[in-house]
C-alpha positions as a printed Julia matrix, in Angstrom:
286×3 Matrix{Float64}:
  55.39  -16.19  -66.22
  51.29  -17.12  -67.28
  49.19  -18.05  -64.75
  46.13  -20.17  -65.51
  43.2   -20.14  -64.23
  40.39  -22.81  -64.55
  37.24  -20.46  -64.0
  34.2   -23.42  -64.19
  31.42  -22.5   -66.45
  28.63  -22.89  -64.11
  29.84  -20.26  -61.82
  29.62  -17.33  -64.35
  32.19  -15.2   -66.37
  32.55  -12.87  -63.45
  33.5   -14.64  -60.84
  36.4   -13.48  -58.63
  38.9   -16.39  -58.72
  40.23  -14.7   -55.15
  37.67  -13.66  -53.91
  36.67  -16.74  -50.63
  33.44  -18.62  -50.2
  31.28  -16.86  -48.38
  29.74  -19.68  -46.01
  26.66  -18.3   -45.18
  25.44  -17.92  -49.04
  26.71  -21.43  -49.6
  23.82  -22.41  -47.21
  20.62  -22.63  -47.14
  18.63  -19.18  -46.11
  17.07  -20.87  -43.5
  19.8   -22.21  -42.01
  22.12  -18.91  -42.72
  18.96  -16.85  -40.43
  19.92  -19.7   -37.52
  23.56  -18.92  -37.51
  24.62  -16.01  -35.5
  28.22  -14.84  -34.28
  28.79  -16.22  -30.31
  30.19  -14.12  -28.08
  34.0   -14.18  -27.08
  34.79  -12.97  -24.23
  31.88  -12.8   -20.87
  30.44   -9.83  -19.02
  32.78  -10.16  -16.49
  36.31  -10.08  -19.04
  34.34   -6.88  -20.43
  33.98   -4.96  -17.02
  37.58   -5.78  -16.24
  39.62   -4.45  -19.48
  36.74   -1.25  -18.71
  38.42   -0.73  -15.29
  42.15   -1.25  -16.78
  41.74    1.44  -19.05
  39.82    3.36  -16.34
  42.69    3.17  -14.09
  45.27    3.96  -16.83
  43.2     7.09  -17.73
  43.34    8.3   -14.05
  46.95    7.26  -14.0
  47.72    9.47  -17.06
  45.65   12.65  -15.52
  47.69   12.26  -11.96
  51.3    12.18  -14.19
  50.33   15.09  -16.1
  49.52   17.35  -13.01
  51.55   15.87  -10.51
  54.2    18.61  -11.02
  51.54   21.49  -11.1
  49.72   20.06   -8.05
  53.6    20.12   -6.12
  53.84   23.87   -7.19
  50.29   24.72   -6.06
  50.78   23.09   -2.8
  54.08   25.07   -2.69
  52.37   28.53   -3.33
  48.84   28.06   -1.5
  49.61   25.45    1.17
  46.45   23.61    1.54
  45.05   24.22   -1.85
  47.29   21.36   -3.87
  46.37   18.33   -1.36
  42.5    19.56   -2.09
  42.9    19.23   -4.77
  44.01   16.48   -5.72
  41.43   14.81   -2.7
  38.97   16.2    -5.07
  40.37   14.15   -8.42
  40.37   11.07   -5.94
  36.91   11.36   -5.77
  36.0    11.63   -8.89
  38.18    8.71  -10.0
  36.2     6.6    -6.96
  32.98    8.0    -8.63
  33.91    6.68  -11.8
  34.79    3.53  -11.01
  32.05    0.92  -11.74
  31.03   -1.04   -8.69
  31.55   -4.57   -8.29
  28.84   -5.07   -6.14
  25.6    -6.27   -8.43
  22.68   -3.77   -8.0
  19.04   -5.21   -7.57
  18.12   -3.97  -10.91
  20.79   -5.85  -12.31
  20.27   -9.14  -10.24
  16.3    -8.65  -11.73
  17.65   -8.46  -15.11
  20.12  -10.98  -15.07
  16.65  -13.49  -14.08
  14.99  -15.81  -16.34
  11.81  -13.63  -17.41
  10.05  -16.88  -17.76
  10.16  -17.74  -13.73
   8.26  -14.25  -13.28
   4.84  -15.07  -12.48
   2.45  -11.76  -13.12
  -0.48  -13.51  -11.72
  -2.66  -11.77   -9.07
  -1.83  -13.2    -5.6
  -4.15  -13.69   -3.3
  -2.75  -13.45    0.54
  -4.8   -14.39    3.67
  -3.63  -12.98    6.85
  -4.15  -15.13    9.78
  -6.54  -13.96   12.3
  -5.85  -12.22   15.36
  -4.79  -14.23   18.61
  -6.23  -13.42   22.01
  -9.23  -11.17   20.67
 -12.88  -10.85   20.94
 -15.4    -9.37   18.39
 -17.41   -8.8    21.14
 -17.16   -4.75   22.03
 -15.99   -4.56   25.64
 -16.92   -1.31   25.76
 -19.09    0.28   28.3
 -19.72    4.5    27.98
 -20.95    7.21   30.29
 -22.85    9.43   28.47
 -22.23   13.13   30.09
 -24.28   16.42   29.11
 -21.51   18.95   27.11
 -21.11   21.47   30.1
 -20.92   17.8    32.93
 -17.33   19.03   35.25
 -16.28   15.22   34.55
 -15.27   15.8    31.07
 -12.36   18.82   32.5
 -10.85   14.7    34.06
  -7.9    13.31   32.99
  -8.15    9.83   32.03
  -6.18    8.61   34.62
  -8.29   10.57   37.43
 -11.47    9.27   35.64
 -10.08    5.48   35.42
  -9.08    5.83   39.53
 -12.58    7.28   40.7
 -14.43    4.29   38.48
 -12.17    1.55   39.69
 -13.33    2.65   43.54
 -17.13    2.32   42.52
 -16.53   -1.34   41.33
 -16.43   -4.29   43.14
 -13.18   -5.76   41.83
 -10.68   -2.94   40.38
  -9.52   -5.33   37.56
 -12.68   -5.26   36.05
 -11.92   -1.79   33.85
  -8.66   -2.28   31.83
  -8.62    1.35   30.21
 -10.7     4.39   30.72
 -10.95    7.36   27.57
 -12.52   10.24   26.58
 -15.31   10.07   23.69
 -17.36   13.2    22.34
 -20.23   11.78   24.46
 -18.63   11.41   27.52
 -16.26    8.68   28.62
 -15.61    5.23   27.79
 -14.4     2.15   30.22
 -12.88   -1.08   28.42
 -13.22   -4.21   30.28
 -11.06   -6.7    30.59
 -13.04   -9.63   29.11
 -16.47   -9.3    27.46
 -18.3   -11.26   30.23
 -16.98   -9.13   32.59
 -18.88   -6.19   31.18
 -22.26   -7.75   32.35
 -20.45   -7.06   35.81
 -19.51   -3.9    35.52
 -22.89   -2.86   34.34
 -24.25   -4.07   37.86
 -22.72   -0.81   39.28
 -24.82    1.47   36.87
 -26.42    3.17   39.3
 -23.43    3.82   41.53
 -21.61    5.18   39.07
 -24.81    7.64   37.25
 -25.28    8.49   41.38
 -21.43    9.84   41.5
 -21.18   11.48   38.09
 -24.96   12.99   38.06
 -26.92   13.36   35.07
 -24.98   10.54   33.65
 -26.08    7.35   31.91
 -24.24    4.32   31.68
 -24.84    1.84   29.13
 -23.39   -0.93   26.57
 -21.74    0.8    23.65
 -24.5     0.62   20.5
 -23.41   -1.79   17.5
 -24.98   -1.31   14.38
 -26.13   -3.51   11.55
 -26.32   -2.56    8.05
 -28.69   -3.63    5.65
 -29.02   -2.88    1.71
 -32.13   -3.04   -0.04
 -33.23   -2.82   -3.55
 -33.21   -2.26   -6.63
 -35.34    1.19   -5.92
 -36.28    3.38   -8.68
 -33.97    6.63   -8.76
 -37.05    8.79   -9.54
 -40.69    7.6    -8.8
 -43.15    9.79  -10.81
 -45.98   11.94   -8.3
 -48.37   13.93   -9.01
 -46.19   16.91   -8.89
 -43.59   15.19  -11.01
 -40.73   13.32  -10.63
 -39.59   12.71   -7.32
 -36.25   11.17   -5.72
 -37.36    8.37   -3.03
 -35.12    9.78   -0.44
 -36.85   13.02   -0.31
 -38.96   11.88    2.17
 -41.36    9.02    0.27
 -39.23    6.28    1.82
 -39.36    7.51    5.55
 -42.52    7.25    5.11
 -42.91    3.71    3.43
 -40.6     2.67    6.33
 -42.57    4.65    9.26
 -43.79    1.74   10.47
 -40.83    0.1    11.54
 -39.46    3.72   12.82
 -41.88    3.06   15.68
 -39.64   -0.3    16.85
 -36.01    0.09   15.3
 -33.73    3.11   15.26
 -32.77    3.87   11.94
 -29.51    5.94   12.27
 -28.58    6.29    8.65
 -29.9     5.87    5.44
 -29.09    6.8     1.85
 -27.85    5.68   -1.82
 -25.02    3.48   -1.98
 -22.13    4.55   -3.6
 -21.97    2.26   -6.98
 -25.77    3.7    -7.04
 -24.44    7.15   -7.77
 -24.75    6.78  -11.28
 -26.84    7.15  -14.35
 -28.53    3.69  -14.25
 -32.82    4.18  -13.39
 -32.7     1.78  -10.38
 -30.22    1.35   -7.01
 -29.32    0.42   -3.77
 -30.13    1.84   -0.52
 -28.3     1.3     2.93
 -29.86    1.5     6.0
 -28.16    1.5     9.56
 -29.91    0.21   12.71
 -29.15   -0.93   16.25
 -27.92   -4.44   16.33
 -29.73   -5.06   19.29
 -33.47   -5.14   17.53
 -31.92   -5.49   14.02
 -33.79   -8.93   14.19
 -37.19   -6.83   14.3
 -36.23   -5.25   10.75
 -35.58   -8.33    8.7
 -38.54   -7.61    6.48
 -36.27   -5.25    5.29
 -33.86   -7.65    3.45
């Protein structure tokens, strides 16, 4: 029996006359880059024939030592049912959870929805407070017999040398002595009316309004200013004394470089601390 074949002449003397059309050379390339095998089955199809075989692998292990687990049990009573508690475990273990994990839900989300820009979130301001300080202190000398007080004993013999016992809403030690909150700000004016009855039963006390400072920053200041001895740095005493003047009115608490002027660049920054109070006095300083 002859079989013919037709073999065209186009397609080439070797052609395979069995072999079948491959359909992704019959296209295009760029088309045949576009086309890709779907998937067949989901996630969910693939998790479930993962715990099938899971289980049937357990199942198998069980059948094989059932018998030796019934002889154990038989010879060591106790041991056997431990076991085999302990295979149930690790077949629980094994098991993969059905319950989606954050890092999966994260995954599973369209990366496009993520934003990565910087958010900017403004808290709301407090309810019910003042800016004002409230606080009024009693300044005592280290070795005063107040500061061996509790605060409570403190907060009862100041409420008696008020005239209205509401007036002092807490009562607290400080390094320098003690401290009374008022209630409200404007009742601190009040408070402050007792001054004297309250330095007269403490002795060698002083009661005042709690300072608040203001800070100012001025500059740029050369880093070194050139003397006749050299090079000096301006804190090293040339700008307390450009600055003595105003000494003489405002109480300059602290002053030194800032901290971005801790570096290598010729000029900076300098902050200076003084008492809110009289901080209007040093605005030539701005």
């Amino acid at each position: 029996m002859e079989v013919n074949t037709v073999v065209d002449a186009a397609d080439g003397p070797n052609l395979d006359s069995f072999e079948e059309e491959d359909p992704l050379r019959s296209k295009s390339p760029q088309k045949a880059a576009l086309i890709s095998p779907k998937p067949t089955h989901t996630q969910s199809d693939r998790n479930q024939r993962n715990v099938t075989s899971l289980m049937s692998a357990i199942k198998g292990l069980l059948d094989l030592t059932n018998d030796y687990l019934q002889n154990l049990e038989t010879q060591y009573p106790g041991i056997g049912s431990d076991f085999l508690a302990l295979l149930s475990d690790g077949a629980s273990h094994a098991m993969p959870s059905t319950n989606p994990t954050w890092a999966k839900i994260a995954a599973s989300q369209d990366p496009a929805n993520v934003s990565f820009k910087r958010r900017n979130i403004k808290s709301s301001p407090p309810q019910g407070q003042c800016k004002e300080d409230r606080r009024i202190m009693i300044r005592l000398a280290p070795d005063h017999e107040a500061r061996k007080s509790g605060t409570f004993e403190l907060r009862q013999t100041i409420q008696k040398l008020v005239t209205d016992s509401s007036l002092i809403s807490d009562v607290w030690n400080v390094p320098s002595g003690a401290a009374k909150l008022a209630s409200m700000p404007v009742k601190a004016a009040i408070i402050l009316q007792a001054k004297k009855v309250i330095e007269e039963r403490f002795g060698n006390a002083t009661v005042e309004r709690q300072e608040t400072w203001t800070t100012f920053v001025i500059g740029p200041i050369q880093k070194q200013i050139r003397c006749l001895d050299g090079f000096r740095d301006p804190m090293d005493g040339l700008l307390q004394d450009e600055l003595a003047a105003v000494q003489e009115s405002v109480q300059i608490r602290y002053m030194n470089w800032t901290r971005r002027s801790q570096n290598d660049e010729p000029t900076g920054y300098v902050r200076i601390c003084v008492r809110e109070e009289i901080s209007s006095e040093a605005s030539g300083l701005r």
